[in-house]
N, C-alpha and C positions, 0 to 999 in steps of 0.2 A: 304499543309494543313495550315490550323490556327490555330496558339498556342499564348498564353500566357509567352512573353520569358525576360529575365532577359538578359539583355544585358551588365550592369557595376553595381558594388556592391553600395548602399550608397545614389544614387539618384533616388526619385519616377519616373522622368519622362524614367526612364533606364530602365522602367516595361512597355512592351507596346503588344497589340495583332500585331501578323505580320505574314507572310507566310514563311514557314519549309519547307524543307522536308520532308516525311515521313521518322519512322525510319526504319533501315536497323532491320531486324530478323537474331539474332543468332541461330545455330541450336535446344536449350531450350527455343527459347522464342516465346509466340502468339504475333499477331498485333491484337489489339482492336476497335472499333471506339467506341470512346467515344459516351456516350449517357448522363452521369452526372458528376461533377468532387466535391467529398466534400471536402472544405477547413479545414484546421487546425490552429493553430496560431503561429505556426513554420514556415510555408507559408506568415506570416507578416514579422517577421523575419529573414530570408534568403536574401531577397533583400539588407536589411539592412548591411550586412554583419556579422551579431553576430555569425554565424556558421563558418564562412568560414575558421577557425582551426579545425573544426572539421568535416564537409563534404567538399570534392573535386568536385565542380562542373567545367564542363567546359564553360565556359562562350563562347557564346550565351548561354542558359540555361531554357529552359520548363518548367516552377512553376506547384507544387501541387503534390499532392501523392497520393489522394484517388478516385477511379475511378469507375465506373461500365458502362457497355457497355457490345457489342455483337464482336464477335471475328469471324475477315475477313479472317485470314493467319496462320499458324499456322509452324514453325521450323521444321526441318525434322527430328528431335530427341524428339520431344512433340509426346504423350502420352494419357494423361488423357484429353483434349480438341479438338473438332473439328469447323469447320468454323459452324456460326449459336448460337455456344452454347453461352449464358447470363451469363456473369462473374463480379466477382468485386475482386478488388484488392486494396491494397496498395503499391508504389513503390518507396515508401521513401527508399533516401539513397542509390537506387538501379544504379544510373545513372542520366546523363545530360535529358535524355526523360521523362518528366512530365505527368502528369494528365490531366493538363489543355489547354488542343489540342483538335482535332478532332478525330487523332489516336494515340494512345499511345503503347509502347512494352514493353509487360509484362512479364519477367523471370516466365516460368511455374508452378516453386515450389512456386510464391507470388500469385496468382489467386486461385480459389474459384469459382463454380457453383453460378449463384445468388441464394438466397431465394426466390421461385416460389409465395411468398405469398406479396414479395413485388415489388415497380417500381423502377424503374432505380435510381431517385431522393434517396429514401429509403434507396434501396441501398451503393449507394454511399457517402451516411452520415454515414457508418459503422467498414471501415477498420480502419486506426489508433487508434479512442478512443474503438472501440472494443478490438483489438491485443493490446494496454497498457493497457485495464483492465484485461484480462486475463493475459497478463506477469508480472504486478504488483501484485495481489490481487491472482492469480492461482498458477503462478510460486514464486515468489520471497517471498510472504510474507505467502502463503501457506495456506490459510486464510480455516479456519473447522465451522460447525457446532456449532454455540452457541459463537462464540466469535465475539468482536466489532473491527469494522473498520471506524474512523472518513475520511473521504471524503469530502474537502471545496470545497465550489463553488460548491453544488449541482446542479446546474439550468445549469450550460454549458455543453458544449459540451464532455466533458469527465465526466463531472459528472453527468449528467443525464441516461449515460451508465453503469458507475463505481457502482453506486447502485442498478441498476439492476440485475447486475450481481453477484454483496456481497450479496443481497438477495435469489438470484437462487444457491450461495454457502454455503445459512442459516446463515450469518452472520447477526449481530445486526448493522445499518449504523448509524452515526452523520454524521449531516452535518451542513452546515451555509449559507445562503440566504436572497435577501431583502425581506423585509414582501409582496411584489405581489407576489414573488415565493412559498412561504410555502406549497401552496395547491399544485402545481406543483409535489415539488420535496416529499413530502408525499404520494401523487400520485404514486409518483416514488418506494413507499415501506420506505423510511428514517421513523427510528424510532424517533431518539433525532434529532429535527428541530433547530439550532439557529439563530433566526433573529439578523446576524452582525449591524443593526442600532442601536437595540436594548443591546446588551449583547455581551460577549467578551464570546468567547466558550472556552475557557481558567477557565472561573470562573464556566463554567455548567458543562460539561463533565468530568466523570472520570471512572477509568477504562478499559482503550480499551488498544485493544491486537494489534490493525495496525494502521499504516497514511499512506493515498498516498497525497504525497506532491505537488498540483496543483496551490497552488498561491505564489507568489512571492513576498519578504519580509520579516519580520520575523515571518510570520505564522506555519515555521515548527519550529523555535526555541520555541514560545510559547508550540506547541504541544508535547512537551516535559513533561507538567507539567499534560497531562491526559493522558498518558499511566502510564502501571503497568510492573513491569520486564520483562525479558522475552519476550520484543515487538518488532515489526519491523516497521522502517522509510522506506517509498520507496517513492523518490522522481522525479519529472516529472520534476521540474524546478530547480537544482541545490542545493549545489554545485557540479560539478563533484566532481569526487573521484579516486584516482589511480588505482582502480581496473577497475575502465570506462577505462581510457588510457590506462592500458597496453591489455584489450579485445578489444582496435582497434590497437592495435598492434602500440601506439604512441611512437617519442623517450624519452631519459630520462627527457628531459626537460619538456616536457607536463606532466607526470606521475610526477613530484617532483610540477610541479604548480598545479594541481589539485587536488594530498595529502595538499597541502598548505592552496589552497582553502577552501578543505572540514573536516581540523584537528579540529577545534574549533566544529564543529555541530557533527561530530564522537566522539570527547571526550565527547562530550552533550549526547549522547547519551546513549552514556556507562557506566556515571553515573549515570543515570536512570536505566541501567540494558536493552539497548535496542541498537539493529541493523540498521545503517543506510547505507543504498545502492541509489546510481543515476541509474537512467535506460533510456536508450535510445533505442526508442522501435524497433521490427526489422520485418519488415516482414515474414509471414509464410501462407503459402494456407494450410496447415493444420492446423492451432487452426480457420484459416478465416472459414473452412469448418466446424468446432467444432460448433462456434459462429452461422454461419447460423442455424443450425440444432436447438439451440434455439431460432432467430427468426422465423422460420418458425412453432414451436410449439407455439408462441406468449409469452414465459419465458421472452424476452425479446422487447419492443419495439420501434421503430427509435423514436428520439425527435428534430424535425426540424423547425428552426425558420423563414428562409427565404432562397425562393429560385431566385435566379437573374439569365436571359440568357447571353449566353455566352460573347455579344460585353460588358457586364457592370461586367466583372470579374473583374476590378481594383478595379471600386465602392465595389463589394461584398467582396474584402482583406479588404477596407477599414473601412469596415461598421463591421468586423472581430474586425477589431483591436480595435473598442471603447469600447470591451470586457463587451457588452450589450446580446449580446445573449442567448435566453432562448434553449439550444441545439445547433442544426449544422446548418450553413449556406454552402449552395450547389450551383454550378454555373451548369445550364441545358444546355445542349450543340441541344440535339434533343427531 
């Protein structure tokens, strides 16, 4: 098959489409053929090596995580899927077998029925920024009825879902965007719009009871000065935090650098009266099956900027990484 494979950490040209073999099925897992592969910008990333303390890939290595297709083969211990059925997953973190293939092998418990209302493309712009706004915003910060959640970077790919979904939980969203996006991500349901060209959302916003921390720099330190006590930090980009290490089960050393890391933005916090947590999102085919059930009621909808075939998957990381996108860029495979 063809896949998208990571051959050495560090150099672009070490990222190339080439011919695999299929993977082998464990008795838990489907084989899928890909039909669309959504990128994320953790997928930029990777090759880079910025992770490679913190995922074990084994090089050669399949890029991408977010997938949707149709399921050819299914493990002799699967269950809930037969050949034919329309799935999407994410398979981040889960192994060396990526997304961005022909066919990919899905651990049963990270798959999900498609949403019958949507295409493959659709689809497959769902799993990740879906499953971290639910584990941010659902789980972790626990977000009710009547209280505010700032969300930067409306218009990307995680925040164009992240607010849809704070509003389907009745929460009140801020966000920050350049002045083409406004209408966008208002569209999106965002109450408090801040155009960052214009205005520091530091000096507009106050009162919010969440942050989910999506940009990098010191946008979660500033976010410190518009929450009210009582609040929760949940952050997508950093710093870890030694409760991250010791839930991958790292040694003392990683767990003492990542308290290290993350002590200055925890004591920030705390003087404000607020919880800061790193999350690293994890696969689950039950919240994916959650999530579907609201796109298929239309509570929630895909927001997709471009989509590129499959021989121009390098271009489409690339065109990822100018962090230009309004929503999700998808590589179509069929």
């Amino acid at each position: 098959m063809k896949a998208l494979v990571l051959k050495r950490y560090g150099r672009p040209d070490q990222v190339a489409l080439t011919e695999m073999p299929r993977p082998a099925l464990k008795p838990d897992d489907i084989l899928v053929e890909v039909h669309a592969a959504g990128l994320n910008p953790i997928d930029t990333m990777i090759p880079k090596g910025t992770f490679k303390p913190i995922l074990k890939l084994d090089l050669p290595a399949t890029l991408g995580s977010d997938l949707a297709g149709v399921v050819v083969e299914v493990g002799r211990q699967v269950t809930r899927f037969k050949p034919g059925d329309a799935v999407f997953a994410s398979i981040f973190d889960l192994s060396s077998t990526g997304a961005l293939a022909e066919f990919a092998r899905v651990p049963e418990n990270a798959a999900a029925l498609k949403p019958a209302n949507l295409d493959f493309v659709q689809a497959a712009s769902i799993p990740m920024v879906g499953l971290t706004s639910w584990q941010a915003l659902k789980e972790r910060a626990q977000l009710k009825p009547g209280q505010k959640v700032f969300i930067p970077a409306g218009s990307g790919g995680i925040g164009t879902f992240a607010i849809q979904l704070a509003k389907y939980l009745g929460a009140k969203v801020g966000t920050t965007t350049s002045t083409g996006n406004v209408g966008l991500v208002r569209s999106l349901g965002a109450d408090e719009v801040v155009d960052y060209k214009k205005l520091q959302f530091e000096d507009v916003l106050k009162d919010y009871d969440a942050v989910l921390g999506t940009v990098r720099g010191d946008a979660i330190e500033k976010s410190l000065r518009i929450l009210k006590r009582g609040s929760t930090i949940v952050s997508l980009v950093g710093p870890p935090d030694a409760a991250f290490a010791r839930a991958r089960g790292m040694n003392f050393v990683m767990k003492f650098l990542f308290g290290l890391l993350s002590r200055k933005m925890i004591r920030g916090a705390r003087t404000c009266g607020a919880a800061y947590s790193f999350l690293f999102v994890r696969p689950d085919g039950g919240q994916l099956a959650e999530l579907g059930k609201l796109l298929e009621a239309e509570r929630i909808r895909p927001v997709i900027d471009r989509i590129f075939p499959f021989d121009q998957a390098k271009e489409a990381l690339a065109y990822l990484e100018q962090g230009r996108a309004k929503g999700k860029v998808v590589v179509q495979m069929r």
